[in-house]
KOLKE-83811 format. One record per residue (C-alpha): x, y, z; residue in three letters. Coordinates in steps of 0.5 Angstrom, whole numbers, padded with zeros to 4 digits, always signed. Layout:
BEGIN
XYZALA...
***
This chain:
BEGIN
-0046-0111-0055UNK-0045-0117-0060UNK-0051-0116-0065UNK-0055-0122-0067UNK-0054-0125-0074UNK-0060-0128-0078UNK-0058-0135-0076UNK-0057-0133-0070UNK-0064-0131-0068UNK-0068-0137-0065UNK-0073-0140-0072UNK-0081-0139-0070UNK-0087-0140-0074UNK-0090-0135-0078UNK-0098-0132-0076UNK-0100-0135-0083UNK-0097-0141-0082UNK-0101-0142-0075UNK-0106-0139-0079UNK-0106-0145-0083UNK-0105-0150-0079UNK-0112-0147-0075UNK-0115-0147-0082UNK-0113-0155-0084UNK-0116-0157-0076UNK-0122-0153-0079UNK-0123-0157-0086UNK-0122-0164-0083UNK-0127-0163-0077UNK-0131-0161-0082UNK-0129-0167-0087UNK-0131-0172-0081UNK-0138-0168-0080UNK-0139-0169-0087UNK-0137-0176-0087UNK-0142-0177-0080UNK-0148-0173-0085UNK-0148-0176-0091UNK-0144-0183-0091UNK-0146-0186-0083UNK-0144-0192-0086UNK-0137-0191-0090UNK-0132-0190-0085UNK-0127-0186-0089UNK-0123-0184-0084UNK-0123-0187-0076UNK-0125-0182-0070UNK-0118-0185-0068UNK-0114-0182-0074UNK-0118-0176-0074UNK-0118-0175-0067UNK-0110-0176-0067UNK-0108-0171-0072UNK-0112-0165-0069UNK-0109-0167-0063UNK-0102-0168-0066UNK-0103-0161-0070UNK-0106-0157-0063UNK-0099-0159-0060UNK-0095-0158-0064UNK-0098-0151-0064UNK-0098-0150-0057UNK-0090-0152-0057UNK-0088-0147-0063UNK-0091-0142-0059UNK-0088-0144-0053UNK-0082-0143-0057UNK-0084-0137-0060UNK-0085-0134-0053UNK-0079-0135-0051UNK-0075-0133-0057UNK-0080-0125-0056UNK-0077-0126-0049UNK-0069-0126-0051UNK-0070-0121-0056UNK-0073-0116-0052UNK-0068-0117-0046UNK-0063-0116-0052UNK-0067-0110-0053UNK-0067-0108-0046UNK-0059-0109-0046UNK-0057-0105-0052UNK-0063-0100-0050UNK-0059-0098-0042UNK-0052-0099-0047UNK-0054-0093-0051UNK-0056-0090-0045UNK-0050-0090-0041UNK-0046-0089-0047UNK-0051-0082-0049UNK-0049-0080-0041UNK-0041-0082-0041UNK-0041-0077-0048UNK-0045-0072-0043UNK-0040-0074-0037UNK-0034-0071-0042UNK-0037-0065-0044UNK-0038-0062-0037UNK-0031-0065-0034UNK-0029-0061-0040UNK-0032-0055-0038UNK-0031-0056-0030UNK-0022-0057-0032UNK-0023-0050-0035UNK-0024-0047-0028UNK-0020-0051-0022UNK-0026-0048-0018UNK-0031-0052-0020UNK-0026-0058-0022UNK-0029-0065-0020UNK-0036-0062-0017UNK-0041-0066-0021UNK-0037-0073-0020UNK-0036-0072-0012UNK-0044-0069-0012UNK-0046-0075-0015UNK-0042-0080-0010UNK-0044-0076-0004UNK-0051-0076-0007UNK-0051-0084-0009UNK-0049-0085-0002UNK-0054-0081+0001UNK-0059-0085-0002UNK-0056-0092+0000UNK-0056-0089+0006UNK-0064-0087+0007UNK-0066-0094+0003UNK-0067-0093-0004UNK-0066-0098-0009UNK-0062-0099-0014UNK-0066-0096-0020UNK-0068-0090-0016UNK-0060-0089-0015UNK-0058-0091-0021UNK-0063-0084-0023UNK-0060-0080-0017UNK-0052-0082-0021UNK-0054-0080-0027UNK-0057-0074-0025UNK-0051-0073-0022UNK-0048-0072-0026UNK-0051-0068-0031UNK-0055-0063-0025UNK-0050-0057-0028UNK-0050-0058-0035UNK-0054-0052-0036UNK-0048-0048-0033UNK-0045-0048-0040UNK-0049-0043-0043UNK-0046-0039-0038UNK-0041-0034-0038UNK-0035-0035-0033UNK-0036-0027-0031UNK-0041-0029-0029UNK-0040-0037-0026UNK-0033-0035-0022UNK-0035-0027-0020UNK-0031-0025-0014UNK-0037-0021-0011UNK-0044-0021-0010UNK-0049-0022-0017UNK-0053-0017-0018UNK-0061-0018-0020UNK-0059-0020-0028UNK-0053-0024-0027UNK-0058-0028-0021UNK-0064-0028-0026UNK-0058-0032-0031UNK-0055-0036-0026UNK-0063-0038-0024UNK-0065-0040-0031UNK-0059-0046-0031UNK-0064-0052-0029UNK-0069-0050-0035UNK-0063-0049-0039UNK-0061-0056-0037UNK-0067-0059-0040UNK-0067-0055-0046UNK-0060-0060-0047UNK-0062-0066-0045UNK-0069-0065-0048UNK-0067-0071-0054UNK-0065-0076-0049UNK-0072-0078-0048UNK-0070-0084-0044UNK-0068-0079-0038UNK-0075-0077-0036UNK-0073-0079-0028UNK-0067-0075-0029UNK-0069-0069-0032UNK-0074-0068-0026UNK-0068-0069-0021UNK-0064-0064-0025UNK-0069-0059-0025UNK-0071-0059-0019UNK-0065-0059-0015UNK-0065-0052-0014UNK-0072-0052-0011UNK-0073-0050-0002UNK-0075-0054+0003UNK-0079-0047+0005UNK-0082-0046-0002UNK-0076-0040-0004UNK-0073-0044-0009UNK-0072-0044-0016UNK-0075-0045-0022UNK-0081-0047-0019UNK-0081-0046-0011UNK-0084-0053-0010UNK-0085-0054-0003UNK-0083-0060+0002UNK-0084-0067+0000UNK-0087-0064-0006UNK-0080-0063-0009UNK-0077-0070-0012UNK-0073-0074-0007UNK-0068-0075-0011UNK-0068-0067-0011UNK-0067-0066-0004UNK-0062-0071-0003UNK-0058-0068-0009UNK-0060-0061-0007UNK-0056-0064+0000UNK-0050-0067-0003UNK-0050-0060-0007UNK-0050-0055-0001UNK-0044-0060+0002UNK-0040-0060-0004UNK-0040-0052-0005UNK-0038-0051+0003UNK-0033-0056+0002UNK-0030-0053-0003UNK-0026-0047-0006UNK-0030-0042-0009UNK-0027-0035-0013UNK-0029-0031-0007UNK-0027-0035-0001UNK-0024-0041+0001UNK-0026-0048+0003UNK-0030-0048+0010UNK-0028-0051+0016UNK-0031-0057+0018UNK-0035-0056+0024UNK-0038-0049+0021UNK-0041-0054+0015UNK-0044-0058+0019UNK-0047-0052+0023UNK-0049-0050+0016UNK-0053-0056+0015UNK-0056-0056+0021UNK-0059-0049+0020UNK-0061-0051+0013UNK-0066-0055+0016UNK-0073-0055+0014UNK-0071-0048+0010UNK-0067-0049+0006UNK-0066-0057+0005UNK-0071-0063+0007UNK-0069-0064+0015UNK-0069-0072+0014UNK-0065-0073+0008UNK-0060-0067+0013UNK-0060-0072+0018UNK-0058-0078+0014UNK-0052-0074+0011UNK-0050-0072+0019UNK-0050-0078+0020UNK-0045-0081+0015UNK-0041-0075+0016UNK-0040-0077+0023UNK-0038-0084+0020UNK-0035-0083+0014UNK-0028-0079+0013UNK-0028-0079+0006UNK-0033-0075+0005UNK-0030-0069+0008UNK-0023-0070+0004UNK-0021-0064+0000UNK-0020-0064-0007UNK-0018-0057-0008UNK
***
């Protein structure tokens, strides 16, 4: 975005000089009531004249701070802009970062940008609006960026984890905050990313929030995640057939995933084809 110059930025009238301004409507209402007291019968200064200056000097107050408004009103939609520019430069620095870790495994290849499509698109579909998918897109995004710290043994095992490589995979949603902890400009995103592991039932994780106790951008990423994963290759079976998915899904309801946010994405899988195209 093109920073204003000084000359750019619109002329206002400092708090001083309106202070001034008030001071001299002040001295000459004061002078007027002096002139009434003491010289009733000199006339000095006319009411009209009087009263022209003071109204002169009210308008042209009242039309500077019109302006000033204005310009306060310019400056903070730049401010914004420049603010949500950052924001979304911050996130495309993030975004590199983990495409970067999901390139070194062809397992995991892609699973953040497709959990967030999926996941945006259930959100169109139930309704919500675009700051709040917007939220839902960034999340996305980031929602495993706590992985990195793990090592790949573990993230690309064959077989079944044990109690401690469970307790470390577990760990990945508060690991993610730790991360993102200096972008204080993602406070709607970082509750989504923490709790997107969290159950329907109560069984999740790290918190075990319950039903609609857990954030809706949660459960709609926790849908979107649950696909992905079934739709997709892992170390140690292949992608899922597409019927069996959906009998996953259904069985999910109301234990593992939010039984309504599970029939908006049935729907659209039902509609939509692209949304079970593989990107093994």
């Amino acid at each position: 975005m093109k920073q204003r110059t000084k000359s750019e930025i619109p002329p206002s009238v400092t708090s001083d000089f309106k202070m001034g301004m008030v001071v001299l409507i002040f001295l000459i209402t004061c002078f007027h009531l002096l002139e009434v007291v003491y010289f009733p019968n000199v006339t000095i200064v006319s009411n009209e004249i009087l009263l022209g200056v003071v109204l002169l000097a009210i308008a042209y107050l009242w039309i500077q701070e019109v302006k000033d408004r204005k310009s306060i009103q310019v400056i903070n939609e730049e401010l914004l802009t420049t603010q949500e520019e950052l924001k979304e430069s911050n996130i495309a620095a993030m975004k590199a970062l983990i495409m970067s870790e999901e390139a070194r495994d062809t397992y995991t290849s892609g699973h953040s940008r497709r959990v967030t499509e999926y996941a945006v698109a259930i959100a169109k579909r139930a309704g919500l609006g675009r700051e709040e998918r917007r939220h839902i897109e960034y999340a996305g995004y980031l929602h495993d960026i706590g992985k990195i710290g793990i090592s790949d043994a573990i993230l690309n095992k064959a077989g079944s984890l044990n109690a401690d490589e469970w307790q470390v995979v577990k760990k990945h949603p508060n690991t993610a905050l730790e991360i993102l902890d200096p972008l204080k400009f993602l406070p709607e995103e970082k509750v989504i990313i923490k709790h997107h592991h969290e159950r329907y039932d109560g069984k999740g994780y790290p918190d075990g929030l319950k039903e609609e106790v857990i954030p809706l951008g949660a459960r709609i990423m926790a849908v979107a995640d649950s696909f992905d994963a079934m739709n997709s290759k892992r170390p140690y079976r292949g992608a899922l057939p597409k019927d069996k998915i959906i009998s996953e899904l259904k069985a999910a309801k109301g234990t593992q995933l939010d039984p309504k946010i599970v029939d908006i994405f049935l729907a659209m899988l039902d509609k939509d084809n692209w949304i079970f195209e593989r990107k093994d």
